[in-house]
N, C-alpha and C positions, 0 to 999 in steps of 0.2 A: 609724329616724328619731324624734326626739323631739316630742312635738309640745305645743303651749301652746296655749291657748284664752285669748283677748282680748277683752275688753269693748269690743263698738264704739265706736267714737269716741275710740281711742286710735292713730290710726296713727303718730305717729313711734316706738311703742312696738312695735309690729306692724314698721315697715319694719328696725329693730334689731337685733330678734329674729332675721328674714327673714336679714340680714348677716349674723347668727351662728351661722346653721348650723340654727335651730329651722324644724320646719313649722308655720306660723303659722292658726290656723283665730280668722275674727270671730266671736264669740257674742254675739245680741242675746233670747234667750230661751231658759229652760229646758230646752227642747228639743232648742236647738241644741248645748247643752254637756250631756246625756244624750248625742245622740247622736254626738261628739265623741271620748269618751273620751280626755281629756288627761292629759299626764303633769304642767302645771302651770297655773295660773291665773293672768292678770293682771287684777287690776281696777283701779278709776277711783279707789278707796276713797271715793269720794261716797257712797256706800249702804254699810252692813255687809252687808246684804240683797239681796245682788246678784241680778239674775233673781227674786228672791223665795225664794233658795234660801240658807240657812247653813250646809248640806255637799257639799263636793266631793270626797266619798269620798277618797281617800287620795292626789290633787291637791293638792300647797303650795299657798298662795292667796300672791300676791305683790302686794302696794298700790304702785300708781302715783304717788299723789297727794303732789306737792313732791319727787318723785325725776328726776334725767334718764335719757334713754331706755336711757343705760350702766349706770347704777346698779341698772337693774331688770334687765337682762342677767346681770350680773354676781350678785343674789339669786336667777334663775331655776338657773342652775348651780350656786349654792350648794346649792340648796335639793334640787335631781336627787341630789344626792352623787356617788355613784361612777359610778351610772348613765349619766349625761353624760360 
């Protein structure tokens, strides 16, 4: 199963996701997306500096902000490649 890590406070992006097949984990701290190990990121894009963190290892980081919750679905699979 593939799984994405989401910046709290994005649920229509989270329940989307949820429809599409992804396992959806909330991240509200560093921590939580260490201990996570996602295969993709969605943030809020309000911060570059998400969590305080500007790598997520080899996780696509996928910006939310002014997209609908399809449009980020639709970049999360782009961005998996063949993987998905």
């Amino acid at each position: 199963m593939t799984k994405v890590a989401v910046e709290g406070g994005l649920k229509p992006f989270q329940e989307a996701l949820k429809n599409a097949g992804f396992v959806v984990v909330e991240v509200s701290s560093p921590e939580d997306l260490a201990n996570t190990r996602p295969h993709a990121v969605v943030v809020s894009g309000m911060d570059d500096n998400f969590l305080g963190m500007t790598d997520f290892g080899d996780a696509p980081v996928v910006t939310a902000s002014g997209r609908t919750p399809e449009e980020v679905v639709k970049d999360v699979r782009r961005s998996l490649g063949p993987r998905e």
